[in-house]
Structures are given as C-alpha cells and as structure tokens.
LOMARMAR-879715 format. One record per residue (C-alpha): residue in one letter; y, z, x. Coordinates in steps of 0.2 Angstrom, whole numbers, plus 5000, padded with zeros to 4 digits. Layout:
N
AYZX
...
This chain:
394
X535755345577
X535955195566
X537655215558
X537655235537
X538655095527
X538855055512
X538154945497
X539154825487
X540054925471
X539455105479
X540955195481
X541055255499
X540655455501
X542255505510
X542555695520
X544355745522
X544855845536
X546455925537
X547055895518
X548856005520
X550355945527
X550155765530
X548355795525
X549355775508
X549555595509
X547855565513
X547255665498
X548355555486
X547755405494
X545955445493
X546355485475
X546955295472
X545755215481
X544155315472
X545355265454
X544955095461
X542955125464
X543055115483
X542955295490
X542155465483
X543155615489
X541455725493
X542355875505
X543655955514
X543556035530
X545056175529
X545156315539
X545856415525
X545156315508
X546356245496
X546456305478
X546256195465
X548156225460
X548456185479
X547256045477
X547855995459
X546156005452
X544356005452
X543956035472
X542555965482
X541256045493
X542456145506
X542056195525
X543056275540
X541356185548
X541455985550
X539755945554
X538956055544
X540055965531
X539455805535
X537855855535
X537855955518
X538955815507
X537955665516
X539455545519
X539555405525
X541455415532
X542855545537
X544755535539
X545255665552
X547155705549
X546855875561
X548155975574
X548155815589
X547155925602
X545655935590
X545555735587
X544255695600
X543255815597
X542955785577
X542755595580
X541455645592
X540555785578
X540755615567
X540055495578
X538555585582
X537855595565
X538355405564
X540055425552
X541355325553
X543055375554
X544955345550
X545855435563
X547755495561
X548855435576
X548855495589
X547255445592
X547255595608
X548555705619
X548055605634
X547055455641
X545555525648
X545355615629
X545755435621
X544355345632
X543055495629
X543355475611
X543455265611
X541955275624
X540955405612
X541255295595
X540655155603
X538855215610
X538655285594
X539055115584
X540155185570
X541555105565
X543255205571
X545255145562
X546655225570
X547955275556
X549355165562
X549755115542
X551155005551
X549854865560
X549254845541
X550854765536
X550554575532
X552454565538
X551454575558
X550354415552
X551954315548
X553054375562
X551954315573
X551754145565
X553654125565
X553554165584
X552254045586
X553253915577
X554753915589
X555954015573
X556854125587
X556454025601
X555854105615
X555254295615
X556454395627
X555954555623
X555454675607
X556454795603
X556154995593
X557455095584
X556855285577
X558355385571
X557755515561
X558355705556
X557055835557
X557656055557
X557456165566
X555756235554
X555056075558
X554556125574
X553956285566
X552856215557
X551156235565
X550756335585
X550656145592
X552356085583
X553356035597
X552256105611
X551755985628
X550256095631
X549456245620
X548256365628
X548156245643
X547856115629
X548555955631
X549555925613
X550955815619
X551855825604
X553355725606
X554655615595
X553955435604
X552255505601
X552055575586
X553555575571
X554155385580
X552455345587
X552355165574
X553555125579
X552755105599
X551255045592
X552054915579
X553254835595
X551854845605
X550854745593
X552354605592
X552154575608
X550354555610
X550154685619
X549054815611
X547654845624
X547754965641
X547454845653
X549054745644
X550054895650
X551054845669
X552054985669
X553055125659
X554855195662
X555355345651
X556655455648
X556355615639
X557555745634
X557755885619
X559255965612
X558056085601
X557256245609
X555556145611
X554456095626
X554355915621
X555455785620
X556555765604
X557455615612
X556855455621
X556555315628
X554955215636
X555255025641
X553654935643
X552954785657
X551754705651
X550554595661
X551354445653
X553054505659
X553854555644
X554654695640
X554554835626
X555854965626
X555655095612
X557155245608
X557055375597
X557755515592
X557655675579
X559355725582
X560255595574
X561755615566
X561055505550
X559255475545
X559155285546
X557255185544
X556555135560
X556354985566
X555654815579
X556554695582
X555854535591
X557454465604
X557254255606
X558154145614
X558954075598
X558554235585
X558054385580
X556654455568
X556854645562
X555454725556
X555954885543
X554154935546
X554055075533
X554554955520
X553554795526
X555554725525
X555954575538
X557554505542
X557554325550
X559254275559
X559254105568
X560453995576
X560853875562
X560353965546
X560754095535
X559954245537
X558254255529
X557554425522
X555754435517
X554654555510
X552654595510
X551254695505
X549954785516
X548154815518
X547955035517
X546755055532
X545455165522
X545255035510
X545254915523
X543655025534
X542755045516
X542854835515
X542254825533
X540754945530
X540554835514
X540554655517
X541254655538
X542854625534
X543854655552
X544454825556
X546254815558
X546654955571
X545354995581
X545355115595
X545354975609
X547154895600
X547955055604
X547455055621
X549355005626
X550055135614
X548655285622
X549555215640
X551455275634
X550555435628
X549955465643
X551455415652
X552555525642
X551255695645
X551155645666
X552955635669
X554155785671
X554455915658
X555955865645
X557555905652
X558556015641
X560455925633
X561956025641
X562456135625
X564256035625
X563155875620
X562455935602
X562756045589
X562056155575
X562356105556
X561856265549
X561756215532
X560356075536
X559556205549
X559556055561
X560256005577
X561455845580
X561755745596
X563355665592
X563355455598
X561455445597
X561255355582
X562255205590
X561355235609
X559455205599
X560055065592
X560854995610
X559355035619
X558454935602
X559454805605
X560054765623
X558154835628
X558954965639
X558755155642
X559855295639
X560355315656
X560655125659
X561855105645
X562955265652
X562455395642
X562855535652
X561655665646
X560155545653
X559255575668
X558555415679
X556955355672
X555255415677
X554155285681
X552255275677
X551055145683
X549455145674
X547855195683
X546355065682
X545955065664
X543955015656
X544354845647
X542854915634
C-alpha cells in the first residue's frame, strides 16, 4: 500500500493515541501546531474516552480501536504515546494501512520488538519519527560543528547526568509503571530507559554513534532503592566501534531534582548540553566560558514538513538503533539488585525515597566517564557486560 501524504497548505489529518498522562503533552502540542495550520487533530484512541472537560473541549472522533480509528477518520498520520509494551504492535496497525507515525520513546521493550517494528515500517513505506524531542535541538547541529572545528580539542568521551526525584505514586501510576516484565510481557520500564532515556540517546547522538551496528559493547549497573523490579539507579558505559566511550548515570532517588545533562570531554574543553533547555556551556583552554542558547525543530512539525515538501526526518527509527542496543542490554542483564535499607531513606512528606551521595556519584560517573562501582560507591555491584548480537544494518 502506497503511503498517504500530504498537499501543500492541507493540514495533516492527525490520530492521537494515548492522550492521558504524557499523552497530555501531545494533545497541547497538536493543538499549537493545528493554531498554525499544519496538523488536524481528527481522533483519539483511549481505552476509557476523555470528556470534553478532561479534554478541554470540543472532542474528536474517540475509539478503544486504533485501526478501525484510522480507518473511520481517514488520516494520514498517528502519534502513539501508548503503555511501552503495546508500541510495536500500533506502529505495525499504522503501517499497514500506510500511516505514518510519531512514536513516543522508547521505540520498544526489547531489540527483537524494535527491528520487527523498524523492519515492519519500512516494507510498508511510511514515514516512522521516534519522539526523542531532545535530537531536535539545533544546540546538536552546532555542537558538533564546534567539535568539528577543534573547540575542545580532541573528543575523549561524552558524558550523561539524570538526577531526578520521582515518589513513591510514580511508580503507581499505571500496571507497567516500574515493571521489567508484565504478563510475561517485556516492559522494561526503567530509569535509563524511560524517565532518563534522552539523555542516552542525546550522548549517543554527540558521539556519532546512533546506529546498532555503532554499538561495541555495553557495561551496566542497575540498582533500585524503591519497592520496583526495575532499576531506579544506573549506569551504562558505551564502546563504540570508533572507540569511544559513552557513559550515562542516572538516578530517581536523588537528593535534589537537578536538569539533565551531556557533556562532550576533549582534550582541551568541555561542551554541556542542558538538553531540556536547548542550553550549552563551552569552556576551553584559553577562553571565558561561553554560554549559548537555541531553538528546536518539534518532531510532529518536523514529520508534517517531510510528508509536505521531504524535508529530512529527524529521528528515524534506524538513529536509535544504538539507544534500542542499551535497551536491550539493560532488559538481558540480571534483575536490579535491591540498595541495602542503610543506604536510602524515606521523606514522608514528598512520599519519595533518597539515596543520600547520589546526586554527586551521577555527576562523577558524568564526568570522569566511570560507573558507580568504579568510583567506590559501595552499594554498586561489578558491572554486567553485554555485547551486541549481529545486528541488520537496514
């Protein structure tokens, strides 16, 4: 089936699935971008249908049923921001009645999913965004040229830092909230996958190394001080094929909320990337520091101007190919080990719990491009490492 587009100054007919929680964000983004002309919100696929206070107005077509959805509202594209287990089988529904799609992140629970779905999107010829609103930053464009340019030297190493607070309800939230498996589902639903998973893809993307087969190896640690089966606090480092190194912490036990972060290590320098507020901070041997800030390209609007005119898709499933590899890595290696009671603590009032020190360990581990274990924290078991299968270079 030939795959729908559309026409200059046609708004593009546009399904949401899954418009609670961060479903939310979508809708409000829709909203902006059919203000502007570019998108018609034409149905939502809910299990339970919104009301139009819910909503905050005039509601569209509803369905529990995708395709029959698709099929009944005729459109042309869908943005599936559904439970992570049900990913590959929507984008599949989509692509087989030719509609393109703007999928949340994570793309899937495991590898095998991710390729049946990339594998799937392509044969059908529709046009597939992963929702990685971090790699439409036009702070990554201008990175990489200062990298080019010798700014910093030669690249050491990139760095990630995700020190983020989430309670106890948060993984409460939904049956797959904080779940490795469901059913004998994969779900994989974990702090470097999920909550933190930009910040992967975006150090990833700084070393130019997005793809599967970019992948040489994976080291992780995962731990949890909350009552959960996935990990709440970890690490991955990163071989690439070019011998670099990516080394990502994170944690949702911290004992402040800080804004993630890359930084990119050279020889002479360093470039932070604030990626949630498209900030940059240049320090080089010899200069002042340098702070910049950008704009960025959504990725809806940026899949409505590639079915318009062929503008380049900016995160296509094959660029998180690398990220898909950690995924993958993080749901084959050994269950989280549970942090010894003496190492965190409850603060009742915030309904949350805190692993005292890890705030400054993500931001080590960031910086010195180690794992927990290595830089001696004493909670962290050796790391588990994961070399990637033979990957299709599709």
């Amino acid at each position: 089936m030939s795959a729908p587009g559309t026409t200059l100054g046609t708004p593009l007919p546009v399904v949401l699935a899954g418009a609670r929680g961060h479903g939310r964000w979508h809708v409000d983004n829709i909203r902006r971008l059919q203000a502007k002309g570019l998108v018609r919100l034409v149905g939502i696929c809910e299990p339970t249908p919104l009301t139009e206070d819910e909503f905050g107005g005039e509601l569209p077509e509803q369905s529990a049923g995708f395709g029959a959805l698709l099929d009944s509202t005729g459109a042309h594209a869908a943005v599936i921001c559904t439970p992570i287990p049900t990913h590959t089988g929507l984008a599949l529904t989509a692509a087989s009645r030719g509609v393109h799609l703007l999928l949340e992140k994570p793309p899937a629970p495991s590898y095998p999913e991710f390729r049946r779905m990339a594998d799937g999107v392509a044969a059908a010829g529709v046009a597939c965004q992963i929702g990685f609103q971090s790699l439409g930053s036009h702070a990554l464009p201008a990175i990489r040229d200062l990298v080019a340019e010798g700014a910093v030297g030669r690249v050491t190493g990139v760095g990630g830092a995700g020190a983020w607070v989430r309670s106890e309800a948060y993984f409460r939230r939904a049956p797959w909230a904080g779940r490795r498996r469901l059913d004998g589902v994969d779900v994989v639903d974990g702090a470097l996958t999920n909550p933190l998973a930009h910040a992967v893809a975006t150090a990833l993307a700084l070393a130019g190394s997005t793809r599967a087969e970019d992948v040489a190896g994976i080291e992780t640690e995962l731990l949890r001080a909350n009552d959960i089966e996935s990990d709440d606090t970890s690490c991955v480092r990163v071989t690439t094929v070019q011998g670099g190194s990516v080394t990502v912490a994170a944690t949702l036990c911290a004992e402040r909320a800080d804004e993630p972060y890359v930084v990119v290590h050279g020889t002479s320098g360093r470039i932070t990337f604030w990626y949630k507020q498209d900030r940059v901070l240049l320090q080089r041997a010899d200069h002042g520091p340098e702070e910049l800030r950008f704009g960025r390209t959504d990725l809806l609007e940026n899949l409505a101007a590639h079915l318009r005119d062929g503008t380049p898709l900016l995160v296509t499933p094959d660029d998180t190919g690398a990220f898909m590899q950690v995924v993958e890595a993080i749901r084959s290696a050994p269950d989280p080990a549970p942090l010894p009671a003496g190492v965190w603590h409850r603060v009742p009032a915030e309904d949350r719990r805190v692993v005292p020190g890890v705030d400054a360990l993500v931001a080590a581990a960031a910086d010195r491009l180690s794992l927990y274990s290595e830089l001696g924290a004493p909670w962290a078991r050796p790391a588990y490492h994961h070399l990637p299968k033979e990957v299709s270079a599709r």
